[in-house]
N, C-alpha and C positions, 0 to 999 in steps of 0.2 A: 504494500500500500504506500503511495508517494504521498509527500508534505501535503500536497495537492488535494487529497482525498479523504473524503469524510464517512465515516460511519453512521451507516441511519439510524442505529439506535441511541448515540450520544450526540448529534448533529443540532444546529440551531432551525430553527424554524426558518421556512423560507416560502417563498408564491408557492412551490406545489405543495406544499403541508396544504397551504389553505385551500389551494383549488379542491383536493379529494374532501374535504372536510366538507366544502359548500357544495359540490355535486351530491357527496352521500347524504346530506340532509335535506333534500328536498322531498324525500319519502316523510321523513317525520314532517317539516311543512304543510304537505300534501293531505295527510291524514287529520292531523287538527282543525286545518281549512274545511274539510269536508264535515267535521263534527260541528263544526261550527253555522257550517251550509245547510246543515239537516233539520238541528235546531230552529232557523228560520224559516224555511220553506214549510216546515210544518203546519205552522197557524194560519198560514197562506190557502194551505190547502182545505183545512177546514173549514174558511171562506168561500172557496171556488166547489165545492162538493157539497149535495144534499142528497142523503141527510151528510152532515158531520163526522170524522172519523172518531171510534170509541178510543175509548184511555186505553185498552188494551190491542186494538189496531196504532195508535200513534206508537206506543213502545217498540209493537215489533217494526213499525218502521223504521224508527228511530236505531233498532239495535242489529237491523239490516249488515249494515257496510261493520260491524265490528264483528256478527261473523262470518261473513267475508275474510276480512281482516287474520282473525284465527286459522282457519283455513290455509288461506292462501301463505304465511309466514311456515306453515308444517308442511304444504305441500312443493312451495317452492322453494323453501328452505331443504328440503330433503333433494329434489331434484339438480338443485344446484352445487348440491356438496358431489352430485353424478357428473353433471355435464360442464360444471364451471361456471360463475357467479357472473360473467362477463354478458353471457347471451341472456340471462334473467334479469339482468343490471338495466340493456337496453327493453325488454319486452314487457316488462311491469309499466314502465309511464305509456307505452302502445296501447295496453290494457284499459288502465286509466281515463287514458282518450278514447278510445274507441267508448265505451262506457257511457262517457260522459255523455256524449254525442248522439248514442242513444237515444239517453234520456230526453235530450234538447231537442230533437227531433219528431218523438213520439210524444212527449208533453201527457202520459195517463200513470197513473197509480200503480197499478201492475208491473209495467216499464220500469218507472221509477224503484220499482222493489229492485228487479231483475238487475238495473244498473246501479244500484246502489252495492248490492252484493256483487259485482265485477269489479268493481271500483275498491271496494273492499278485498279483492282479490290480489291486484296487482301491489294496494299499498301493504296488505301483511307480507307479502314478498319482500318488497322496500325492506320493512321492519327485520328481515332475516338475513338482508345478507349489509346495510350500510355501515353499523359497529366494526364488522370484521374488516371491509376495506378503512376504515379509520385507523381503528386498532394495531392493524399491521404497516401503517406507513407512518403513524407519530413515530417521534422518538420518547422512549422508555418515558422519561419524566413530564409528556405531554401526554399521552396515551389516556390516563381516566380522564381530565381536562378536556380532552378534543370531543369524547365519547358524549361529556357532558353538555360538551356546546351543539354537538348535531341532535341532542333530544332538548337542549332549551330554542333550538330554530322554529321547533312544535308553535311557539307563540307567535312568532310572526304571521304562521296561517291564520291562527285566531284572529289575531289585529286584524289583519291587510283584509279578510275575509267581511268580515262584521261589519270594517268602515267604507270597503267596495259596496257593499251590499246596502247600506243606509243611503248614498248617496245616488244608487239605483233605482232603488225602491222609490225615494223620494224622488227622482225627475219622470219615472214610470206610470207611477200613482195609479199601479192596476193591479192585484194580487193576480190575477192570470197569466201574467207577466213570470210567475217562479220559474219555470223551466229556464228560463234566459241567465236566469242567475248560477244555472251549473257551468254556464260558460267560463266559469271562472275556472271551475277544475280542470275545464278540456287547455285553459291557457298556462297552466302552472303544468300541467302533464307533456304540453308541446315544450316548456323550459325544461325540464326535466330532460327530455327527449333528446334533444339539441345540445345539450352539455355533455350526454354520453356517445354522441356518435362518435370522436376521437377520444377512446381510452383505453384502458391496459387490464389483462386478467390480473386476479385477485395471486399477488406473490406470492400466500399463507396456500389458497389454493391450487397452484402449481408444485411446490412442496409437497406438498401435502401426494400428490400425483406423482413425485417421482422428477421431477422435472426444472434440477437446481438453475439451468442458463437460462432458462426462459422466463424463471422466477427472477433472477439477478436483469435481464433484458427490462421485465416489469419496474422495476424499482427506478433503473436508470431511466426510464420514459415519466414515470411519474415524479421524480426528484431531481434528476440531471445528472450527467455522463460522469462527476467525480464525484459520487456516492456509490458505496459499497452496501452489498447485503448484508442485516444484520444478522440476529440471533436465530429467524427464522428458519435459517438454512440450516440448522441444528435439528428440527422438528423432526421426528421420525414420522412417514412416508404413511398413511392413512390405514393400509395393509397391514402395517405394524402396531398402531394405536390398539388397545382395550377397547372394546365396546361396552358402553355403559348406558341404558335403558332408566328408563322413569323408576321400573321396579327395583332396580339397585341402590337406589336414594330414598328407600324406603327400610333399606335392611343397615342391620348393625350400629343402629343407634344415631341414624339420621336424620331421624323425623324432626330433631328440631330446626335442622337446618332448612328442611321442609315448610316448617311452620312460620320461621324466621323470615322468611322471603316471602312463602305464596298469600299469607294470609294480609299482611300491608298492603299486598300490591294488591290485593282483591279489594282493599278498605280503602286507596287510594284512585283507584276503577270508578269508584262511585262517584267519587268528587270529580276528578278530571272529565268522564264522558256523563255521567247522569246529571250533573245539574251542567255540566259543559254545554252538550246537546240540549238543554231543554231551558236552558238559563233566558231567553226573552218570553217564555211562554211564563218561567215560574217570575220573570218581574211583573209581570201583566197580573199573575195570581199575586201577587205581593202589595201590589196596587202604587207601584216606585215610578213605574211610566208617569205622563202628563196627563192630564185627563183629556181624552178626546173622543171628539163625536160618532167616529165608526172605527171599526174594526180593526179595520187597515190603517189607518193614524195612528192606533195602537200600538200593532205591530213594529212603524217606523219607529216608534218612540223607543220601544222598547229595544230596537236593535241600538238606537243610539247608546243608549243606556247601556247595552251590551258590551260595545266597543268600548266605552269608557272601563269599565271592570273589567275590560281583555290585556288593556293597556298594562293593568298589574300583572300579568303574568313572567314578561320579558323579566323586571324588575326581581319577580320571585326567582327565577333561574339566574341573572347575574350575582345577588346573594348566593343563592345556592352554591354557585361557582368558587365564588371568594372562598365560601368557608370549607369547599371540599378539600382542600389538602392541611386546613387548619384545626380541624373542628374534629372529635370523633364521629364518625357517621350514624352510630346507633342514638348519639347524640340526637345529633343536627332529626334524625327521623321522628325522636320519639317528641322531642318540642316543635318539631312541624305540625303533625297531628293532630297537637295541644293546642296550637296557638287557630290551625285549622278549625278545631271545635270552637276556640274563642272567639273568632270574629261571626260565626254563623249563632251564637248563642246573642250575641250583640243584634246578630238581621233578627232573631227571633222576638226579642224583646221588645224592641222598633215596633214589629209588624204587630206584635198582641196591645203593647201601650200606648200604639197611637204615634209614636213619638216621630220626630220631625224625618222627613226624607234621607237629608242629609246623614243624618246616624245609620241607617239602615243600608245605605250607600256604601258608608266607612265600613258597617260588617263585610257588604260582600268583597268589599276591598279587602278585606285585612287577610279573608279565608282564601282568595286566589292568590295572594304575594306568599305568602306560609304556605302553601297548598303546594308550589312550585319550589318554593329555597328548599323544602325539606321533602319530604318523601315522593311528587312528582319524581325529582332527579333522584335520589336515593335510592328508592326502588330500581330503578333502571344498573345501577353500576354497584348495588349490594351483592346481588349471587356471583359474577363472575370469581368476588371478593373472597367465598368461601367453600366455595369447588376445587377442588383439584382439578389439574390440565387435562385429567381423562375423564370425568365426569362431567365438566363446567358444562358444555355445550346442554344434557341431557338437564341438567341443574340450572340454569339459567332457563331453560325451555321450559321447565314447568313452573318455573315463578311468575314468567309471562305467561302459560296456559292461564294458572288462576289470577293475573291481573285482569286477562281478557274476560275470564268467567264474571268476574265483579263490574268490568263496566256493562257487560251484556245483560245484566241481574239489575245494573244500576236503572240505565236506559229503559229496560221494557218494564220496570215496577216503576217507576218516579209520574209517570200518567195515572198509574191506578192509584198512588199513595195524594195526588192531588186532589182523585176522584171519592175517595173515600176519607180525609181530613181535611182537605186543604193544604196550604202552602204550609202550614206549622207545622202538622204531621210529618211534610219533607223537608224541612228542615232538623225536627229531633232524630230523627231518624240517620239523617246523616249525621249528626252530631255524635249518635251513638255507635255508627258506623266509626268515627275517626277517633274517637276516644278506644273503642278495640282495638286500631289500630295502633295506639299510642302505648297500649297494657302491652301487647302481643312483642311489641318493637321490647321496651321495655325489660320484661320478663326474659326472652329467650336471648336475645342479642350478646347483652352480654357474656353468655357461657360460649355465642357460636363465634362470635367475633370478637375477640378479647382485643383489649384496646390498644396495644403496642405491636399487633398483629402486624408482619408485613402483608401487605396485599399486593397480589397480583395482575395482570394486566385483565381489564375488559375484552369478553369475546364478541357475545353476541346476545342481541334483541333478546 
């Protein structure tokens, strides 16, 4: 190796660190933007539809594209560790598109299902292979860092989604108008698209195959010609790896590592996608909108309102950021949770005493910034943390299984818990969702993840 030449594991940060970072997060992007699109097109649609959709027809619509979502991350997750992460890289945002487009074109309910669950298809794809391309081109002391910045990108869809969509609505001024609004998915899926037609297979994945020069070729295309392969060229060759199944992280005294990861992520499922998705319907039930004449003013109001309480999410992940290499993580999860139940016990209060907008406002602020610095991102970069290298992948998979279970349980009951108490009801209820969360973090963490622990590099979704 000449004076010349750098090593990618101990290297500075350079343009292509950042290029793979912002290619590989436009799946998380993607995915939030659309939870965020589902949310609103919802009450739209129960405008334009007679009779009205039930609380238990909006749920399952609503929890549609999440599983998709599920799905598509095990099935093209699995296919891609076959044929190579390269060809799924491009055909997931194709997916997306086509979807979209669909929907835009057919404009009925049915459609809508069908292309919500495709859409759903291509971004849990996303979700399975963008960490690994991250993870293997940081260098060592960037690596959770980088992981962390491609799932706090999740917010920008929120924002960009909410405040496109207000400013829409409002020059449209027609609820039959919603199908036009997925055009936003088909235009985030064409960027997507377009960033991956020049790129390179997955290094970790060429390894993995047997296939050290073409892995080193990779590296030098994505970081430039005096960068050298790191560590990964070390990896034994996939043929050679242990296989390690769901069931194996159940045996010999695992389960709490089990419980340590799946059940958070399932209690943070609910906040993120259940009042995510359904957060201008539950301002409307909250009665935080403007007061206005029809329906559809309603709706505009409430996305405004939206965007304004989306705006804290970025802020929750930049925290979050700061305190990941400062803070113990069982920490930082279990006072997220806490402080997540605090600001929604604040909306509670508001909405039962009457009390002025603005406080009730502050709650839902406080429960999205908390929501995001602490267990959002937590959850996400905890299992890699306590898996061995031949387990992680199977151990990391099933924390995100039951993250996915929770926002799909969140989604399809948050219409019936409206319908059957009102907006208080979904609010204790999550309140006592994030408080388990907070017991659970608590309780087991500490024995699984002891605090001076080294941790390991992040794999995958």
């Amino acid at each position: 190796m000449t004076d010349k030449s750098f090593n990618m594991d101990d290297m500075p940060l350079r343009r292509g660190h950042f290029r793979v970072v912002a290619v590989a997060s436009m799946g998380q992007l993607t995915g939030a933007a659309l939870a965020t699109l589902v949310g609103i097109i919802l009450p739209m649609l129960q405008i334009v539809r007679n009779p009205s959709l039930s609380s238990l027809a909006q749920g399952l619509v609503g929890c549609t594209s999440l599983v998709g979502i599920m799905i598509g991350a095990m099935v093209f997750g699995a296919w891609s560790d076959r044929k190579g992460y390269l060809v799924f890289f491009r055909l997931c945002p194709l997916l997306v598109l086509a979807a979209s487009l669909l929907v835009f074109f057919t404009a009925d309910l049915p459609w809508l299902v069908t292309g919500l669950f495709l859409m759903g298809l291509g971004i849990g794809g996303e979700y399975s292979l963008d960490s690994d391309y991250i993870s293997e081109i940081m260098p060592r002391r960037w690596k959770l860092m980088m992981v962390g910045v491609a799932k706090a990108s999740s917010s920008l869809g929120n924002i960009l989604v909410a405040a496109a969509c207000f400013f829409l609505l409002r020059e449209w001024h027609d609820p039959h108008t919603w199908n036009r609004l997925v055009l936003l998915i088909s235009l985030l899926a064409v960027i997507m698209l377009l960033t991956r037609i020049r790129f390179a297979q997955s290094p970790g994945w060429l390894i993995a195959h047997g296939c050290p020069a073409e892995a080193e070729r990779a590296v030098k295309y994505f970081l430039g010609p005096d960068v050298e392969i790191g560590e990964i060229v070390r990896r034994p060759a996939k043929k050679d790896r242990p296989k390690v199944g769901w069931r194996d992280l159940l045996r010999g005294g695992n389960g709490k590592k089990v419980i340590f990861t799946g059940i958070p992520w399932a209690c943070e499922g609910l906040g993120v996608y259940g009042i995510g998705v359904f957060m201008p319907v539950l301002i409307m039930a909250l009665g935080l909108e403007s007061a206005s004449e029809t329906p559809f003013l309603r709706i505009i109001d409430s996305v405004k309102l939206t965007t304004y309480i989306n705006f804290f999410i970025l802020p929750g992940f930049i925290l979050g950021l700061l305190l990941v290499n400062r803070w113990y993580h069982v920490r930082t999860q279990t006072w997220g949770f806490l402080l997540c139940a605090a600001g929604l016990a604040v909306l509670y209060a508001a909405y039962m005493l009457h009390l002025p907008v603005w406080i009730a406002v502050v709650g839902f602020m406080a429960f999205e910034l908390f929501l995001n610095a602490g267990p959002h991102l937590m959850t996400f970069i905890l299992p890699p943390q306590i898996y061995s290298v031949a387990e992680r992948g199977a151990g990391a998979g099933l924390a995100a299984a039951f993250g996915k279970l929770g926002a799909v349980a969140g989604v399809l009951f948050i219409p019936l818990l409206l319908e059957w108490g009102g907006a208080g009801l979904v609010l204790l209820v999550t309140v006592g969702v994030h408080l388990l969360g907070a017991l659970v973090t608590f309780v087991f963490g500490r024995a699984v993840l002891p605090r001076r622990r080294e941790r390991p590099e992040p794999r995958r979704d």
